[in-house]
C-alpha positions as CSV (number, residue, x, y, z in Angstrom):
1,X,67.5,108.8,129.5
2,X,64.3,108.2,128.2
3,X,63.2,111.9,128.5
4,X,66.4,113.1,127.5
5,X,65.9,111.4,123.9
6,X,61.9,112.5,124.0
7,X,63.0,115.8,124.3
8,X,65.9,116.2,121.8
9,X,63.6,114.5,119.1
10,X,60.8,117.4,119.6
11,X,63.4,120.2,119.5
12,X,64.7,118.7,116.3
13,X,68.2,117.8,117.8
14,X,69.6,114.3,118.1
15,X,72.1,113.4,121.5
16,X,74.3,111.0,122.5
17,X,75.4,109.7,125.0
18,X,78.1,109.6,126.1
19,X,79.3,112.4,124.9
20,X,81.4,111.6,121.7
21,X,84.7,113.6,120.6
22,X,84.2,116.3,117.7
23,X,86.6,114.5,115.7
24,X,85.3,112.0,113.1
25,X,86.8,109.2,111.5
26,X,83.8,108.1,109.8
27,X,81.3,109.8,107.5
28,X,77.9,110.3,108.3
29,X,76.2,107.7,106.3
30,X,78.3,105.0,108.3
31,X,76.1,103.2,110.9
32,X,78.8,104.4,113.6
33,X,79.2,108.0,112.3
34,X,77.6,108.9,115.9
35,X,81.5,107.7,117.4
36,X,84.5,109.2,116.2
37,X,86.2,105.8,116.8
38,X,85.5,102.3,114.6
39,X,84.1,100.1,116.8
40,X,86.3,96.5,116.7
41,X,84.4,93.9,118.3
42,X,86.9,91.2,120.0
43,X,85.9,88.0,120.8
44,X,88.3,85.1,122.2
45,X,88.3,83.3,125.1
46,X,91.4,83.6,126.9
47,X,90.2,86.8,129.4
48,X,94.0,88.2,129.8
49,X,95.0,88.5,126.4
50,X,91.2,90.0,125.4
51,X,92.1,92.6,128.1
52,X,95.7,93.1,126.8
53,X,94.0,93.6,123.2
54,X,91.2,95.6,124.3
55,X,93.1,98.4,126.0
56,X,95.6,98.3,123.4
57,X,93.4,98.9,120.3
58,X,92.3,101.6,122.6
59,X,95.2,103.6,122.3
60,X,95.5,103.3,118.5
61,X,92.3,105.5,118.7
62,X,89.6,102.4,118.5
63,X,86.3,101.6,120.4
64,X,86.4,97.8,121.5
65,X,83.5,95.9,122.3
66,X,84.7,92.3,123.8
67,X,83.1,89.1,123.9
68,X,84.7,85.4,125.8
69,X,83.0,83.2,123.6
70,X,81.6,83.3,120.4
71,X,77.7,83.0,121.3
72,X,78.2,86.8,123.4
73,X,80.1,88.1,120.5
74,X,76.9,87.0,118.2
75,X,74.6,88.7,120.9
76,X,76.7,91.9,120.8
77,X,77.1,92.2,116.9
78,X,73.1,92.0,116.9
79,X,72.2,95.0,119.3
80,X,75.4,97.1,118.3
81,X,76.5,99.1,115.0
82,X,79.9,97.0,114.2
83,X,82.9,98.5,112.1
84,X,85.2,95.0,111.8
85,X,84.9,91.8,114.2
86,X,88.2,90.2,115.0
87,X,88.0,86.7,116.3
88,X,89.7,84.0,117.5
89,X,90.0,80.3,115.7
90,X,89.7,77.6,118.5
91,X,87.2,78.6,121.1
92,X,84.5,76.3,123.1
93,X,81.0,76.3,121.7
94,X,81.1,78.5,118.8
95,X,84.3,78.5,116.8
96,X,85.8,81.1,114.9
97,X,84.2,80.0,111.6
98,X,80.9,79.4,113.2
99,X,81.1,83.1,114.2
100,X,82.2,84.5,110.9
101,X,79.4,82.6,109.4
102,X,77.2,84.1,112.0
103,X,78.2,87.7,111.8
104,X,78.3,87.7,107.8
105,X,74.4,86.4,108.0
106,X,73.7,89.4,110.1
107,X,75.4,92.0,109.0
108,X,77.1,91.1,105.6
109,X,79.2,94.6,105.3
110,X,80.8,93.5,108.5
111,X,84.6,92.8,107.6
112,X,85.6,89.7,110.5
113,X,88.7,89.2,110.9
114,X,90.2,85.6,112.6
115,X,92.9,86.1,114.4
116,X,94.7,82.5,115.7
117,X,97.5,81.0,116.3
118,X,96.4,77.6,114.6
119,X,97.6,77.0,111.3
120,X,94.9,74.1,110.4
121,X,92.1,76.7,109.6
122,X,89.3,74.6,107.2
123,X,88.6,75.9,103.8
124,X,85.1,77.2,104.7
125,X,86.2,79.5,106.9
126,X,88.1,81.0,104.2
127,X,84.7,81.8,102.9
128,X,83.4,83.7,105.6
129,X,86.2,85.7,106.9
130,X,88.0,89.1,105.5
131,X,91.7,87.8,106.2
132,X,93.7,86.1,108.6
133,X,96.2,87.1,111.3
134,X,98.4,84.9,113.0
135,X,98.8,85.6,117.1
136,X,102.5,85.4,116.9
137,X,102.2,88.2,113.9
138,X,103.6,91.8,114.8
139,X,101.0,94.3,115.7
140,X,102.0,96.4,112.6
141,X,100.4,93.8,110.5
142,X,97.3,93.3,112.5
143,X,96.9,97.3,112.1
144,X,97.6,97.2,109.0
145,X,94.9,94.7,108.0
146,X,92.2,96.2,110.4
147,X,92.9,100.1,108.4
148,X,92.5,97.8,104.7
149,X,89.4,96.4,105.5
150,X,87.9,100.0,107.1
151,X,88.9,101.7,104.0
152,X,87.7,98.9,102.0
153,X,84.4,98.7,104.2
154,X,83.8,102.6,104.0
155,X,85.9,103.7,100.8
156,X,86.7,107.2,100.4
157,X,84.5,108.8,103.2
158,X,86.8,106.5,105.6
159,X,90.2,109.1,106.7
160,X,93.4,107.0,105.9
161,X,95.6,105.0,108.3
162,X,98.0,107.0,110.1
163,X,101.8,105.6,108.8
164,X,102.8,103.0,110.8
165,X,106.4,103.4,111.6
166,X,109.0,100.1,111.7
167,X,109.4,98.3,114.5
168,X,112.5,98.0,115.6
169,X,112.5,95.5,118.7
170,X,109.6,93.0,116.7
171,X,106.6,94.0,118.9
172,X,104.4,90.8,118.8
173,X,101.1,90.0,120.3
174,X,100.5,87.3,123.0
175,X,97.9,84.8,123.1
């Protein structure tokens, strides 16, 4: 890979790999603009409902990074351009507002979102984090706050949301 990058820089062209979709979703001066897709990075601890998550931010067109505790999620918003951090509250080690405090002092920009299904959430975490999502919430609303704080991140170069339709039969998430 190496030689692949020496290369492209002498003939004046930049590559990337993998191969990335034509379509973007963020401008060029974005730190991700070489992905089409925002890159969510999800941290919580439970391993089946981080999977469930995972592949289902996929299909709403998103790039997730995952993380099972809060110390790997810290590691992996350090090495890798970030759009929006969604974590959970009550993990081992590193908790949800030890990780908001973390990824703020790294990348400030960084919207994180903590996504729990506590309600006793302390006052200082309040400072750190974008907004709050509750685990029993509908998915509409967790969509709905991830598109706010893109657009808000990026402004204008960011395309808007696509309409989220009603739900009908209350889709929630599990935790």
């Amino acid at each position: 890979m190496a030689r692949v990058l020496r290369h492209s820089l002498s003939s004046g062209k930049s590559v990337t790999w993998p191969p990335r979709s034509p379509r973007r979703t963020i401008a060029p001066e974005s730190h991700s603009s070489k992905s089409s897709k925002p890159t969510l990075l999800w941290i919580d601890d439970f391993a089946p409902a981080l999977e469930l998550y995972k592949a289902t931010m996929e299909t709403f067109g998103f790039k997730v990074l995952t993380a099972s505790n809060g110390e790997a999620g810290v590691k992996i918003a350090a090495v890798n351009p970030i759009d929006l951090v969604i974590t959970d509250y009550e993990m081992p080690g590193m908790n949800g507002e030890t990780v908001a405090a973390t990824i703020k002092s790294i990348s400030p920009a960084v919207p994180v979102i903590i996504f729990s299904g506590s309600t006793l959430l302390s006052h200082r975490s309040c400072r750190n984090a974008d907004a709050f999502c509750d685990k029993a919430g509908s998915r509409d609303r967790l969509l709905g706050t991830i598109h706010r704080l893109l657009h808000r991140k990026h402004g204008s170069m960011l395309q808007p949301p696509p309409p989220l339709e009603a739900s009908h039969d209350e889709r929630r998430t599990v935790a």
